[in-house]
N, C-alpha and C positions, 0 to 999 in steps of 0.2 A: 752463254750467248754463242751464236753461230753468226758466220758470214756470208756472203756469197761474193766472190769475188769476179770486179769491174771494177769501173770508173768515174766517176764525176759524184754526182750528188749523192749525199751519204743519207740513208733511209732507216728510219727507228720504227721497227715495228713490235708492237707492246701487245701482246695476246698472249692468255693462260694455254694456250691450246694449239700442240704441236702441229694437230694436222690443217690447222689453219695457217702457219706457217708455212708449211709445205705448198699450201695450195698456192698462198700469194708468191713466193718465191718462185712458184712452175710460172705462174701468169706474168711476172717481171722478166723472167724466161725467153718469153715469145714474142717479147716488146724489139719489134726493129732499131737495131744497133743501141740496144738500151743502155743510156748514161747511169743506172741507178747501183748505187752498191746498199743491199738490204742486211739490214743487220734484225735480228732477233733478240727479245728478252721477255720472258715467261714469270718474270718474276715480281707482282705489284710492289713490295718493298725497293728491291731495287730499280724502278721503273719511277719509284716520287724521287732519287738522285737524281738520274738519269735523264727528266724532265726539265730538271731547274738548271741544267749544264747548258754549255755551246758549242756540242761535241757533231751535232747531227743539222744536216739543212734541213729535215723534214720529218715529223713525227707521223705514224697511221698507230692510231689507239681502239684497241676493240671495246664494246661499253662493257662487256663483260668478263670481269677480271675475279673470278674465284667470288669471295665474300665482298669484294669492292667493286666499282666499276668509274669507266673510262672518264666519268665526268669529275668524279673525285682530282683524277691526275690533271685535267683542264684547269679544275680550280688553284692546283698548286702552282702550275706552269702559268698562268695569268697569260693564256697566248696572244693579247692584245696588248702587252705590252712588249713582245720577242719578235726579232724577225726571221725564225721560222715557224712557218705556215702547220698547223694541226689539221689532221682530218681524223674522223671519229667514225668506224666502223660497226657498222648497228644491224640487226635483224629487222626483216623485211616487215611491215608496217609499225616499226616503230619513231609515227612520228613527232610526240613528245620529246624522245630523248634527244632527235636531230633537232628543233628547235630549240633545247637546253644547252646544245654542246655548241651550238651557233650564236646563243646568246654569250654567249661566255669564251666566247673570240677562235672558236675554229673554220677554220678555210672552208671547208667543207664537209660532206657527209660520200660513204657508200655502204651501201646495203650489202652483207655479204652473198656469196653464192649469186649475186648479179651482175655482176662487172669482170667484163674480158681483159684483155693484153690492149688494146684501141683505147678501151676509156679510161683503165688505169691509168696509162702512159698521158693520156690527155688531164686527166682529172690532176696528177702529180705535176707537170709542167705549168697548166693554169696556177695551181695555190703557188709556185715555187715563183711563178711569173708576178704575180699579184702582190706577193711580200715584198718583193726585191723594189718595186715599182710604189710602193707604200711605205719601204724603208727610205727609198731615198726621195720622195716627198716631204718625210720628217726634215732626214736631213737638209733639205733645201730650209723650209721653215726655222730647224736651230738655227741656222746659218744666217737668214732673216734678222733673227731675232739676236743674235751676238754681235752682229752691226750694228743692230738698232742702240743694243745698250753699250758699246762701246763708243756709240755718237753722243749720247745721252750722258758718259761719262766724260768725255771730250769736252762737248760743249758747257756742262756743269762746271769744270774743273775754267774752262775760260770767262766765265760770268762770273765764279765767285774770288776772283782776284782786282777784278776792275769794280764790285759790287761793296767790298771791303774795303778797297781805299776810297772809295764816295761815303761809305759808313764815319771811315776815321776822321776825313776832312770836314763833316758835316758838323761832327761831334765837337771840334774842335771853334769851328765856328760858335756853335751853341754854347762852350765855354767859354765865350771871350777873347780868345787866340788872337783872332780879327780887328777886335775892336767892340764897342759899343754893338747890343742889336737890339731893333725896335722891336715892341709887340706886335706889329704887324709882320715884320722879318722873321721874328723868332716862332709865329704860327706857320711861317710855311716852310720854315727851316724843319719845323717837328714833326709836317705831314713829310715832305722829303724824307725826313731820316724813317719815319714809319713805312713808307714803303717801303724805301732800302731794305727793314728788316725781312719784307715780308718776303722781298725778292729772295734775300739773302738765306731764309729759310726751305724755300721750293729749291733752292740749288742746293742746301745738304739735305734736304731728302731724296733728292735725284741720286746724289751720291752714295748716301746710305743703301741705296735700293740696288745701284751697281754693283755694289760692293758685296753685298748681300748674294746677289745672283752670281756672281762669278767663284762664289765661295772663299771670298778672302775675310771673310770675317772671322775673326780665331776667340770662341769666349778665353776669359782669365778668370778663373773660377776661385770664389773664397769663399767660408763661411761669412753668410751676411743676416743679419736679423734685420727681416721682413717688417715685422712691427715698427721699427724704428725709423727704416726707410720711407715707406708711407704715411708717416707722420712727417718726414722731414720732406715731403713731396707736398703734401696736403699747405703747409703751411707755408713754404713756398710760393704757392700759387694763391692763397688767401685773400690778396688783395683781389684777384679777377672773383672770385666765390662772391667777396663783399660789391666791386665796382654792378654785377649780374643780380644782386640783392638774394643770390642762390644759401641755401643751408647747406651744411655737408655734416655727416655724422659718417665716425670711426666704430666699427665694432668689433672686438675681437675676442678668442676663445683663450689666449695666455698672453704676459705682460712680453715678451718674448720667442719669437721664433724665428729658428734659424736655419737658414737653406744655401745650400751649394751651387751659387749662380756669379753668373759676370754683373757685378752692378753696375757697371756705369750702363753700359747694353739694358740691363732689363730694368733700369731705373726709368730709362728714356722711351720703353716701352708703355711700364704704366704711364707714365705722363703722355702718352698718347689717348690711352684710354679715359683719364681724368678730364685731361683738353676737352674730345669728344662729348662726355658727358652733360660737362658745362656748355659747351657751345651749340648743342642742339638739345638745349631744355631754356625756357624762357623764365623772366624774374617772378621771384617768388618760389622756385621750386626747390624741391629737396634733394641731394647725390647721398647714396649710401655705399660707403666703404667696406666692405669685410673682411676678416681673414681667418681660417682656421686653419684647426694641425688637425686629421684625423689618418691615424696609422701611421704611414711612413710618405704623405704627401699632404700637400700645402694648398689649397685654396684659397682665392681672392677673387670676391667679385667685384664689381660697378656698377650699380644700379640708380641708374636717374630718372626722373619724372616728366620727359622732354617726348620729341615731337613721333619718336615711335617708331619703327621699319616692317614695313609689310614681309610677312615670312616667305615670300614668293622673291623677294629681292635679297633672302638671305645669302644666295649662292653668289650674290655680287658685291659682297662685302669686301673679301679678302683677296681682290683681283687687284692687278696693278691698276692707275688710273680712273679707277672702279665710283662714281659719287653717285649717290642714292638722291634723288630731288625730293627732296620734301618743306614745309615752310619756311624755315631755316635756312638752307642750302646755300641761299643765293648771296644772303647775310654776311656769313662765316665765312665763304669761301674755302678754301684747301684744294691738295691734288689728287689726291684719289689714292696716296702713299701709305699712308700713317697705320692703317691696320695691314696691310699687306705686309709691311715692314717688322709691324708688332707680332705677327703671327709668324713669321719667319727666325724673330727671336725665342721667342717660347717653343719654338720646335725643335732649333738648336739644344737646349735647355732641354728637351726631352720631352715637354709638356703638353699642353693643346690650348686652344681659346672656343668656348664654346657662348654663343649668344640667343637670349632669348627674347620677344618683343612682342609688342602690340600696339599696335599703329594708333596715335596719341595716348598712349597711356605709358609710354616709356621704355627703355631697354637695361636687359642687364649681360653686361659680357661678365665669363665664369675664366677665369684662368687657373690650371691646376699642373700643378708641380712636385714632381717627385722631391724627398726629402734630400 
């Protein structure tokens, strides 16, 4: 590597071909009072390091790099997620490669042997202008958004204090605490305490989901056998299967399998997924449970016979606040949490949640987990 010694912004320039070095280096040269210090490296292997670092404010990538070329190094660098700015150096009519290198998040393009010391210096301060003004755009938006969920864990953490002692006093009434209470007292004492719950539950999934995004969720990992757990879930909830006149069949490939997870965390996540299933599939239908071992990962689906999701609202599943309207929807209620949440656990967990559907004919989320 070579340098050119100045000042201010540090310039990576990625070319197989010395005398293209040469050239941009004379043209950085003649740039009035130029801030740029350009650095050289010839080398593609050391050039995918070299990308993925936060050594340089500004990358110029030639597309042609010996056996490889410049788009390769874009794909490594993910420049739409860095804030510094990519430009992609290309021969003159080639404009596929500039739309390739542009989809794939670079600043800009220049054609070599067509750009002086004026558009250099312009084209370099634009992208350098651009990043910096789109970095801290983000940053305004995180900033946003860490208020927001720091309100959202504030005001969670104050509702379910006064929510839980209306739970315990209600309860108490309902036991006779009080005194005598009539059947007309004791049905509105039991819708009371029923919302209570329902309040009570959107305020720990607020919580959950703060908690979640701030990274304070720490799994506690044991061997746990999945088999058993899903049995002890399923029957659990039994009565709602029976009260919905729903079926549920268990299927699985061994009488035991056992997997390296947090269970109370991913216990609370299938039962998200069970809830769901049941609650947008109407009486009479069927939920199918699976689970296999194949190789050194674990499989469990969910497949119900319920109201469907059009594949076009797939990408709004897993979004916070996120609720799909369909005939069900308005029914069941919920916040828009519960797979956001579930899908945040199983990634913890190493895993994925992949769902498939057909709008009235049912869905199946596929959960897969390393052993």
């Amino acid at each position: 590597m070579m340098e050119q010694n100045t000042t201010a912004s540090k310039i990576m320039l990625i070319d197989d071909d010395e005398d293209d070095y040469l050239i941009v280096k004379s043209i950085i040269s003649k740039i009035p009072n130029a801030e740029f210090l350009l650095t050289w490296c010839h080398s593609y292997d050391d050039a995918k390091t070299i990308v993925q670092q936060n050594d340089y404010d500004l990358f110029l990538i030639d597309y042609r790099l010996g056996a490889h070329n410049g788009l390769e190094l874009l794909m490594i660098a993910e420049p739409q997620k860095r804030a510094e700015p990519f430009i992609m150096l290309t021969g003159a009519g080639d404009n596929v490669i500039e739309q390739q290198a542009m989809q794939l998040g670079a600043a800009d393009y220049l054609v070599k042997g067509s750009f002086d010391a004026e558009l250099l210096s312009r084209t370099l301060r634009y992208a350098l202008q651009r990043k910096f003004l789109e970095q801290q755009r983000i940053e305004q938006l995180m900033e946003v958004n860490r208020t927001k969920d720091e309100f959202i864990s504030l005001a969670s953490h104050q509702l379910r204090t006064p929510a839980t002692g209306v739970k315990q006093y209600v309860g108490m009434v309902l036991e006779g605490y009080a005194g005598d209470v009539s059947e007309a007292q004791r049905d509105m004492l039991e819708k009371a305490y029923e919302s209570n719950e329902r309040q009570l539950k959107i305020v720990t999934d607020l919580l959950r989901v703060t908690r979640v995004d701030a990274g304070k969720v720490r799994l506690t990992r044991d061997k746990v056998d999945l088999v058993a757990l899903i049995e002890d879930v399923l029957k659990e909830q039994n009565m709602k299967f029976y009260q919905r006149k729903q079926d549920v069949t268990f299927e699985k490939n061994a009488d035991q399998i056992l997997v390296n997870i947090d269970q109370d965390n991913f216990r609370m996540a299938f039962e998200n997924l069970i809830d769901n299933a049941s609650k947008y599939s109407e009486e009479g239908k069927t939920i199918t449970v699976s689970i296999q071992k194949l190789g050194k990962t674990v499989t469990i689906s969910v497949a119900d016979q319920g109201v469907g999701i059009d594949p076009a609202d797939f990408d709004k599943l897993f979004q916070k606040f996120s609720r799909i309207d369909n005939p069900l929807s308005t029914l069941v209620g919920g916040t828009g949490l519960g797979l956001y949440w579930s899908q945040k656990i199983v990634d913890l967990h190493g895993g994925k949640i992949e769902v498939s559907s057909e709008r009235g004919r049912g869905t199946t989320f596929t959960v897969t987990l390393p052993e």
